[in-house]
N, C-alpha and C positions, 0 to 999 in steps of 0.2 A: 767445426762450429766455433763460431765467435764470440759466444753469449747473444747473437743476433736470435731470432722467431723462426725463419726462414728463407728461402733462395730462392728467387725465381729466374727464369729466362725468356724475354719476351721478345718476338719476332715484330716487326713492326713495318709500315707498309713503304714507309721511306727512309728509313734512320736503321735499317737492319736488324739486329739481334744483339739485346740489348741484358746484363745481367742486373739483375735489381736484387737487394739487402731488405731485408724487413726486420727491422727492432722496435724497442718499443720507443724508441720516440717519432716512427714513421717509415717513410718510403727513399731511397736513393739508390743511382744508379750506381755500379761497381763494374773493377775492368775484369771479372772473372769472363772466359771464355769456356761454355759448352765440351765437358769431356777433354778442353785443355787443360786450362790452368783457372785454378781457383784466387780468387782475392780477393775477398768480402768487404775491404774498406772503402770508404768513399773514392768514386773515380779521379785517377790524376791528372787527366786529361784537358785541355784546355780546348773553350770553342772558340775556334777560327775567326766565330764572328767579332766575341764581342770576349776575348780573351780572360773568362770565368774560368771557374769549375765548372764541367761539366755532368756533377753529383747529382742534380734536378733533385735537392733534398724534399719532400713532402708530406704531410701529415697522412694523406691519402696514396693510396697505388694509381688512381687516374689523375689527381695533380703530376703527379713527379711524369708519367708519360705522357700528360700535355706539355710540359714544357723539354720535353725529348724531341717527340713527331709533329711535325706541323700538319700532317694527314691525319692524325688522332684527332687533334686540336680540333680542326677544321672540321669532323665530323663527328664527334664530342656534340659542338656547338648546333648542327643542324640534327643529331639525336632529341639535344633537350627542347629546342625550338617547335618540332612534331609535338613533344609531349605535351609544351604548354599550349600549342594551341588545338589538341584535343581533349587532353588529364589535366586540368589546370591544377587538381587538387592532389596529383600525382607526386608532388613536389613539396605538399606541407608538408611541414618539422613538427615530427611527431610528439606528443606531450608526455611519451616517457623519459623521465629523469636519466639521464645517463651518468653512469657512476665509472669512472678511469681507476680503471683495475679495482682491488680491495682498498683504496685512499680516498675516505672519505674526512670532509673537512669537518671541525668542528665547530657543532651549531654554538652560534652568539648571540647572548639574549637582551634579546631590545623589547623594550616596554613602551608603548606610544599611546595604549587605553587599558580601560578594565580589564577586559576582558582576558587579553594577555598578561595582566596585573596577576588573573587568577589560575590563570595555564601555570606559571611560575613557583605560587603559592603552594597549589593543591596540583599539580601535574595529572593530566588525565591521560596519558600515552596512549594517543590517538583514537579518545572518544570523547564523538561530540553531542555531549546529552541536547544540546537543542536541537538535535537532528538525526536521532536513531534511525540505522539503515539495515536495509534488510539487504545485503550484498548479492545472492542470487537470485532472488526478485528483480531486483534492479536491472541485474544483469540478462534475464530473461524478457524483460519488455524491452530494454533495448534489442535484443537480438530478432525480435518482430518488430521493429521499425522497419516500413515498405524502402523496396530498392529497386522499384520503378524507373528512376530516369541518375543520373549522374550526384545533383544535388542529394538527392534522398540519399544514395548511398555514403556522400561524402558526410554525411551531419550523422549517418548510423556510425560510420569508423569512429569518429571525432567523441560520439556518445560512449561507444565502448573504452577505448582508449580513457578516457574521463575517469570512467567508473574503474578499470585496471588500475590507477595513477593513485588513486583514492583507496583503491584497498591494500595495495600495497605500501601505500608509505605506511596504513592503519595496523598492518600486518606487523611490518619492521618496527616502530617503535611497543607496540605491543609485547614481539617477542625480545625485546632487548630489555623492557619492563621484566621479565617472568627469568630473566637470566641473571639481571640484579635484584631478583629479589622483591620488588615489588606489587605484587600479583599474585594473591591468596590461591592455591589451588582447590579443585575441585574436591581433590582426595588427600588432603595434607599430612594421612597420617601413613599412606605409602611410602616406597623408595622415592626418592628425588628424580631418577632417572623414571617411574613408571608415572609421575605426576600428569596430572591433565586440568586442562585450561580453559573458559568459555570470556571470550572476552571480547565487546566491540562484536557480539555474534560471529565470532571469529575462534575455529577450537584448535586451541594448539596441543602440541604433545612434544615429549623430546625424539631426536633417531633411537630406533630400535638398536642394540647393539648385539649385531649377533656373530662377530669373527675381532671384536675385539678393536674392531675401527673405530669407537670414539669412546675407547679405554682414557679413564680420568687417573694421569699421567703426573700431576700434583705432587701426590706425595709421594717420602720414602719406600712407604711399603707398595703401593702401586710400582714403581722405578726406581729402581735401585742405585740407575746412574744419578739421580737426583739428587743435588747437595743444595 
């Protein structure tokens, strides 16, 4: 291993048998050979046509082998053409926030009205007193929305997805509140570790620790190696 994710080997319908690298910054082709010889770097190879690398670096694993197989390519394009013209809704981008690895950016606070004036002021870590929600409610009448014909079903996904989107960012800044400190607990005169939380109808608790997996590591007397 190269600090790469993994190896693969893909056979393909006109371009042969092809080794591909997966890291984290994506997909590329490599000259490793199958049970021969391994090489996990970017391929050295240059193509004939058009005197490149022929690396086909990629953020995705079917970018990098469209621009390998022109058979792929070419039936790539008449895969997705079927779809869209039966699943048109097959193909929305879905409204969960996608988060690239544990690096999250740090939020920047812009002020443009009141109301954000008072998010700032008085932080309310994701509750929105003009609009107390009842989360499994919610989540229960969307789940009986009819799924009768194409549409209905595409507006039920879109509704759930919605409310998922909504509770979990309500979640995460909630529990990031109760980690700083923030957020009175239930039982405040317990251990720290057995505290519990109602918040945003939302109940948090900490992990149970029971082999010593989220041993607070902090101090001397906790870790010894600790200076």
């Amino acid at each position: 291993m190269s600090g790469d994710l993994f190896y693969l080997t893909v056979k393909t319908l006109d371009a042969g048998e092809k080794g591909v690298t997966c890291c984290v910054n994506g997909f590329y082709i490599n000259d490793s050979v199958e049970k021969s010889s391994f090489k996990p770097q970017p391929s050295q190879r240059k193509n004939t046509s058009t005197g490149k690398s022929n690396s086909a670096f990629s953020y995705t694993l079917i970018g990098c082998l469209n621009q390998v197989s022109a058979q792929f390519s070419k039936n790539l394009e008449k895969y997705l053409n079927q779809i869209l013209n039966t699943e048109q809704y097959f193909l929305t981008e879905p409204n969960i926030k996608v988060h690239h690895w544990a690096n999250f950016d740090e939020k920047k606070t812009k002020i443009n009205n009141a109301n954000e004036l008072s998010d700032v002021v008085s932080p309310l870590y994701g509750l929105d007193p003009r609009n107390m929600r009842d989360w499994n409610e919610e989540y229960q009448v969307v789940k009986d929305f009819p799924q009768e014909n194409l549409a209905q079903r595409a507006q039920r996904e879109r509704a759930i997805q919605k409310i998922y989107q909504d509770f979990l960012q309500a979640a995460t800044e909630g529990a990031i509140a109760i980690i700083k400190g923030n957020l009175t607990a239930l039982n405040p005169n317990e251990n720290k570790r057995q505290q519990v939380f109602v918040y945003n109808y939302i109940f948090f608790s900490f992990a149970i620790d029971v082999m010593d997996c989220f041993k607070d590591l902090t101090t001397q007397e906790n870790n010894p190696s600790w200076t």
